[in-house]
ROBABA-599840 format. One record per residue (C-alpha): residue in three letters; x negated, y negated, z negated. Coordinates in Angstrom, 2 decimals. Layout:
N
  res       xx       yy       zz
  ALA        X        Y        Z
...
This chain:
284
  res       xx       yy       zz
  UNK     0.10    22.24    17.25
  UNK    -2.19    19.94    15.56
  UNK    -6.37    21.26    16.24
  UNK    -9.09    19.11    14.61
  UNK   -12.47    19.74    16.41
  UNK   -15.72    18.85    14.71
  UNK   -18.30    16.71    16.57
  UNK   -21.49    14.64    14.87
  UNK   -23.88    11.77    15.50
  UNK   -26.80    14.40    16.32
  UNK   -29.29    11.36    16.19
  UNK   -29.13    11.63    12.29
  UNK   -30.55    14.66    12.67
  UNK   -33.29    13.88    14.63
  UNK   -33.81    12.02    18.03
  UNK   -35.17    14.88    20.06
  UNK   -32.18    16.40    21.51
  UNK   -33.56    20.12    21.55
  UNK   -33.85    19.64    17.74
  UNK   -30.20    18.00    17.64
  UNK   -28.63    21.11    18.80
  UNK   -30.20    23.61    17.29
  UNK   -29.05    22.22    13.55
  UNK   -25.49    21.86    15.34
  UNK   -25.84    25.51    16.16
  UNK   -26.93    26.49    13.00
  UNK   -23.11    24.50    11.84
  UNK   -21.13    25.91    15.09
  UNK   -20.61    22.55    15.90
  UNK   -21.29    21.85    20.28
  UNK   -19.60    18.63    20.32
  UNK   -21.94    15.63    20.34
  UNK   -20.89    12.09    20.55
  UNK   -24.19    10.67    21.60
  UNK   -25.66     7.31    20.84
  UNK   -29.35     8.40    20.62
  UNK   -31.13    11.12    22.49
  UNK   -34.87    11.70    23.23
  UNK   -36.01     8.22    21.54
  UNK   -33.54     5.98    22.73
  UNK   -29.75     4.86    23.46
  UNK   -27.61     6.98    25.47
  UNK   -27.21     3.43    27.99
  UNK   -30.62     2.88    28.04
  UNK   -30.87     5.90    30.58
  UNK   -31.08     5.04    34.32
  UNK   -27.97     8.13    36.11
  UNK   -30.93    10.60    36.88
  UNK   -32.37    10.49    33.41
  UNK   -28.44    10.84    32.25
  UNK   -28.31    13.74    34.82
  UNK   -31.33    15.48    33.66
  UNK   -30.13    15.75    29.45
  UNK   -26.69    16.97    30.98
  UNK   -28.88    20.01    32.63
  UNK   -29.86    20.30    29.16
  UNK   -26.60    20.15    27.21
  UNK   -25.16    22.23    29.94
  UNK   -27.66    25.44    29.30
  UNK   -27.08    25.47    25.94
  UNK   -23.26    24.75    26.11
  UNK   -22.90    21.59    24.70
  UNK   -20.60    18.87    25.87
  UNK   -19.91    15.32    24.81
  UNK   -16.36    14.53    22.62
  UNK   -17.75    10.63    23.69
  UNK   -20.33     8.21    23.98
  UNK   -21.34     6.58    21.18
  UNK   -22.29     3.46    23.06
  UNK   -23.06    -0.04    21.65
  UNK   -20.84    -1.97    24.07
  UNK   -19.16    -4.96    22.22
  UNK   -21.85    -4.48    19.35
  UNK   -23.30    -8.01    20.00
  UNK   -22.79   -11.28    19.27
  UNK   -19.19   -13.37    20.77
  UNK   -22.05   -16.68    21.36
  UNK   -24.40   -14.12    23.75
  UNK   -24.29   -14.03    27.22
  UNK   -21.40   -11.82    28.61
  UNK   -22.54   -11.13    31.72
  UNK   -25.48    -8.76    31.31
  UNK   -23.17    -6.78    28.97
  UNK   -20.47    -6.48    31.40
  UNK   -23.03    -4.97    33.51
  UNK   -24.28    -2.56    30.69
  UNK   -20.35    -1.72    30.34
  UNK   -20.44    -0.81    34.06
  UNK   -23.55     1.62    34.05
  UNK   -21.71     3.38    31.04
  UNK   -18.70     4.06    32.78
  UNK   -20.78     5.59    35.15
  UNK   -22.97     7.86    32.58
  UNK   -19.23     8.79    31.27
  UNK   -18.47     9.92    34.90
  UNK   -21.91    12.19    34.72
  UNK   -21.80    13.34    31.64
  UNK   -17.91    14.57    32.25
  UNK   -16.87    12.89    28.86
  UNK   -13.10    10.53    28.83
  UNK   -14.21     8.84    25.36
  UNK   -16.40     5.41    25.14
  UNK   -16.70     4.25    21.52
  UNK   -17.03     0.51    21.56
  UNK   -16.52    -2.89    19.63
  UNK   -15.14    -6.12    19.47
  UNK   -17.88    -8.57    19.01
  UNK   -19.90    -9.96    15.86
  UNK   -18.39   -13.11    14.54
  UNK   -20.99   -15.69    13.42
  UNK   -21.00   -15.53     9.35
  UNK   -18.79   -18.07     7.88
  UNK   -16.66   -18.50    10.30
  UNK   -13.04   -17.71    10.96
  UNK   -13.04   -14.83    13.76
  UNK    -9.60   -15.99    14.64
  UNK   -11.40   -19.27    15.93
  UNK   -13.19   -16.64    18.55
  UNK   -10.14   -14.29    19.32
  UNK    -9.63   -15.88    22.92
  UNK   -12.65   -15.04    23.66
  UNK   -12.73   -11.74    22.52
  UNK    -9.64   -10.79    24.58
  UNK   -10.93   -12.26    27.10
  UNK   -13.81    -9.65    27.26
  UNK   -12.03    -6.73    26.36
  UNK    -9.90    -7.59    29.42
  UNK   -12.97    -7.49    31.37
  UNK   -13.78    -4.15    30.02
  UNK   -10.13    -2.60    30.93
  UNK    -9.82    -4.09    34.46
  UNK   -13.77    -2.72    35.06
  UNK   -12.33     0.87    33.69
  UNK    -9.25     1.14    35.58
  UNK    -8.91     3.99    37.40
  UNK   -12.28     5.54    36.02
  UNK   -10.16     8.14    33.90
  UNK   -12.29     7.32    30.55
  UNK   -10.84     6.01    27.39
  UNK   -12.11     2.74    25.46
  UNK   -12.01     3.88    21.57
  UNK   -12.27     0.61    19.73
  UNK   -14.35     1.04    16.38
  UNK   -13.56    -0.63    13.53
  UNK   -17.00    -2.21    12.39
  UNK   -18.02    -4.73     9.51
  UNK   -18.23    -8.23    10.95
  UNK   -17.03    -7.91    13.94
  UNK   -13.74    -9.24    15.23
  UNK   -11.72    -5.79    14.43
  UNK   -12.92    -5.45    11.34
  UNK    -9.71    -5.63     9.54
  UNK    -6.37    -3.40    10.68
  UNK    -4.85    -6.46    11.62
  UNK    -7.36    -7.55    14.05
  UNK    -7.49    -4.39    15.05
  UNK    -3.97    -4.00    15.83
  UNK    -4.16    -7.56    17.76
  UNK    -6.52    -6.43    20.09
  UNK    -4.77    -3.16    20.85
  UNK    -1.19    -4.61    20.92
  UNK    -3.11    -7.78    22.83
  UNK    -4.40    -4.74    25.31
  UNK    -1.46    -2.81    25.59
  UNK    -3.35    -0.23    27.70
  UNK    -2.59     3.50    27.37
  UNK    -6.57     3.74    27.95
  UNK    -7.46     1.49    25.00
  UNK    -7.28     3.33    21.71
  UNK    -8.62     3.54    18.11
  UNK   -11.25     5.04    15.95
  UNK   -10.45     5.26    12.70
  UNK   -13.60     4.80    10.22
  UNK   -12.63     5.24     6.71
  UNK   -15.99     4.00     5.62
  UNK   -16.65     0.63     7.33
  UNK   -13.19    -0.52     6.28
  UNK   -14.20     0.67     2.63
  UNK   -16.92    -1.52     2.76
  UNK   -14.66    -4.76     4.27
  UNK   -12.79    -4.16     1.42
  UNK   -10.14    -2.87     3.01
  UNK    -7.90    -0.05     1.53
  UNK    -7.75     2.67     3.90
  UNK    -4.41     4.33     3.36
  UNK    -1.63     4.24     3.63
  UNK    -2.62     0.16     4.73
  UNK    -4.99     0.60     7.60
  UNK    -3.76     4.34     8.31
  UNK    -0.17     3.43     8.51
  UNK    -0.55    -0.08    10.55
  UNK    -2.78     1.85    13.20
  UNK    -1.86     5.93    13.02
  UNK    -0.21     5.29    16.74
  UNK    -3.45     4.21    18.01
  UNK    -5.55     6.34    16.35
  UNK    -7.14     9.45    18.46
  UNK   -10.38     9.67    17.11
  UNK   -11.68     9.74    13.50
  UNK   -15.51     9.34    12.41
  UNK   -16.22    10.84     9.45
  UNK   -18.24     9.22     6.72
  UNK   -16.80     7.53     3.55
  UNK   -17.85     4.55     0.92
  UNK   -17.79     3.15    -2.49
  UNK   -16.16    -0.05    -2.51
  UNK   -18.20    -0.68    -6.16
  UNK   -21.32    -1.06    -3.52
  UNK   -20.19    -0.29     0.04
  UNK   -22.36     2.71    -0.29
  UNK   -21.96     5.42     2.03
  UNK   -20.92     9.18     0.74
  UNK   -20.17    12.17     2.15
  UNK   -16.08    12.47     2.75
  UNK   -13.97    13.16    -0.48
  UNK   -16.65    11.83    -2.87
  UNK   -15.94     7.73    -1.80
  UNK   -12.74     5.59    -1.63
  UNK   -11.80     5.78     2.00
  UNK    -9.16     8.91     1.03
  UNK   -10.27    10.54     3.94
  UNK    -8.45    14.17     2.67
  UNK    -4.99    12.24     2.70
  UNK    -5.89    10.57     6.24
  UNK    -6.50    14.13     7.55
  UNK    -3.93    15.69     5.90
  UNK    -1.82    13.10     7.31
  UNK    -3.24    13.01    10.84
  UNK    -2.77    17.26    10.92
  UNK     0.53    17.16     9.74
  UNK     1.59    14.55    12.65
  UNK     0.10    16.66    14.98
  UNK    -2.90    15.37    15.78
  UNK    -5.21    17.08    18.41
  UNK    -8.77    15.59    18.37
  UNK   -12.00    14.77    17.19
  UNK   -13.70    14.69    13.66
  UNK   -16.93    12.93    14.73
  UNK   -19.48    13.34    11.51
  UNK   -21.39     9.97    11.04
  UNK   -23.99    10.93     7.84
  UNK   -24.96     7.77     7.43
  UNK   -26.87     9.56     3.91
  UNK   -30.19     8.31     3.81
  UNK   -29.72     6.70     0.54
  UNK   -27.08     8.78    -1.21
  UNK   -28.19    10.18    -4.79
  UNK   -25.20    12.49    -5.62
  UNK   -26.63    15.79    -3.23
  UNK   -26.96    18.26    -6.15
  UNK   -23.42    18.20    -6.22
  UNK   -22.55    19.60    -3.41
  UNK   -22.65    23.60    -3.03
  UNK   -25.37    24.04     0.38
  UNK   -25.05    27.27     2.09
  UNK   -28.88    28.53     1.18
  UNK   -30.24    28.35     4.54
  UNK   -29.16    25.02     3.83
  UNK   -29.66    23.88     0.46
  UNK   -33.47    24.89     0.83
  UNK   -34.25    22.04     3.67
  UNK   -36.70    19.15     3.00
  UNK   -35.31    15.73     2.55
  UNK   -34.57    14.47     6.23
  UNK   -32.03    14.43     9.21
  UNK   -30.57    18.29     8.81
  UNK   -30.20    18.35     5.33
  UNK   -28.56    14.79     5.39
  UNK   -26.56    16.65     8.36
  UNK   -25.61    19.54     6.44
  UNK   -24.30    17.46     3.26
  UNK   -22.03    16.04     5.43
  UNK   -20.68    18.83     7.83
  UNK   -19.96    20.58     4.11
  UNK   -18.05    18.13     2.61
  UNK   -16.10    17.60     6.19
  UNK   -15.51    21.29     6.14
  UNK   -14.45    21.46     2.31
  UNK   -11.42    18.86     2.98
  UNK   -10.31    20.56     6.39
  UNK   -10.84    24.10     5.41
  UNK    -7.29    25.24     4.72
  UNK    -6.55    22.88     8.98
  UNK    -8.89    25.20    11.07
């Protein structure tokens, strides 16, 4: 039986976390998958500050669908080791926060050059990340991000084929392969479906690599969903605004208690969630 369950990027909405879950409230949304809480990254938080926001999240019923961490988000020239070690203290937050999802990258390729010249290397880490998370019961969600190495399905698919871990798996982003000129389905959707268990939801132009709510870019998000429901998919729709500079909001219908909001975070929040919930309405 195929369930999509709706999660968000509550740092769009703001960065104090009391603030994040009251607009997710407001959406009956109490996934988050957080990156930034409180003024800073989720990793940034020694294991009592993690253990203190989990009191929180805990007395208003929230829990984590995964962390939105920025491991693999720097450059394949900079110093491995001190990331390793960040890697390390976010398996343990993971363990804390009682999350099995870690949302992480492949490395940023130095512009102009061929990222196949750096792919050694970049297996090389990722290897370092699986042995470091075996037996830690978490999964390492590879996103597909603009200039890094997996920013294409096929590099993707090399790393995860390269991995061939059943605890190294894909998020699919319709939007950052939109704007790597990439056509989302059925190319990227069809090469990676069996790796995909996670979607983030945001989509692009590829006139501008603009970002829009889902259904109103080019990343055919409704067919990827309608796809992923009818294969049975069981798992998370992780809303990613990404809206500050979208001009087409008077075209979407806001709920009132919505549509009235100043320009900021929770109205940028609500565009999205409403075009998410337009495309899945007739899955949930």
């Amino acid at each position: 039986m195929s369930k999509f369950t709706i999660s968000a990027f509550a740092d769009e909405i703001d960065m104090d976390l009391k603030i994040q879950m009251d607009v997710l409230e407001e959406h009956g949304i109490s996934y988050i998958e957080m990156r930034g809480v409180n003024g800073k990254g989720l990793v940034e938080y020694s294991l009592e500050e993690v253990r203190e926001i989990k009191k929180q999240l805990d007395a208003r019923g929230f829990k984590l669908s995964c962390i939105g961490s920025p491991i693999g988000k720097i450059n394949i020239k900079d110093d491995f080791a001190p990331h390793l070690e960040l890697f390390r203290h976010t398996l343990d937050i993971a363990n804390i926060m009682e999350v099995k999802k870690i949302r992480m990258f492949s490395f940023f390729i130095p512009k102009g050059d061929n990222p196949y010249d750096y792919r050694d290397e970049v297996m090389a880490r990722w290897s370092k990340f699986v042995e470091a998370a075996k037996g830690r019961d978490v999964m390492l969600l590879h996103e597909n991000e603009k200039d890094i190495y997996g920013d294409t399905p096929e590099r993707c698919l090399d790393l995860l084929k390269t991995m061939n871990c059943d605890y190294v798996k894909a998020i699919f982003d319709p939007a950052n392969f939109v704007q790597c000129d990439v056509k989302t389905y059925p190319e990227a959707y069809e090469m990676l479906k069996d790796y995909v268990v996670y979607m983030h939801i945001k989509d692009a132009l590829y006139s501008d690599h603009s970002v829009t709510p889902a259904g109103q870019g080019d990343g055919c998000v409704k067919e990827i969903l309608s796809d992923l429901y009818k294969s049975g998919f069981e798992g998370f729709l992780s809303i990613e605004p990404h809206l500050a500079e979208f001009q087409g909001a008077g075209n979407l219908e806001l709920h009132n208690k919505w549509n009235n909001l100043p320009q900021g975070g929770p109205r940028v929040f609500a565009i999205a969630a409403v075009a998410l919930k337009e495309i899945i309405k007739g899955y949930i």
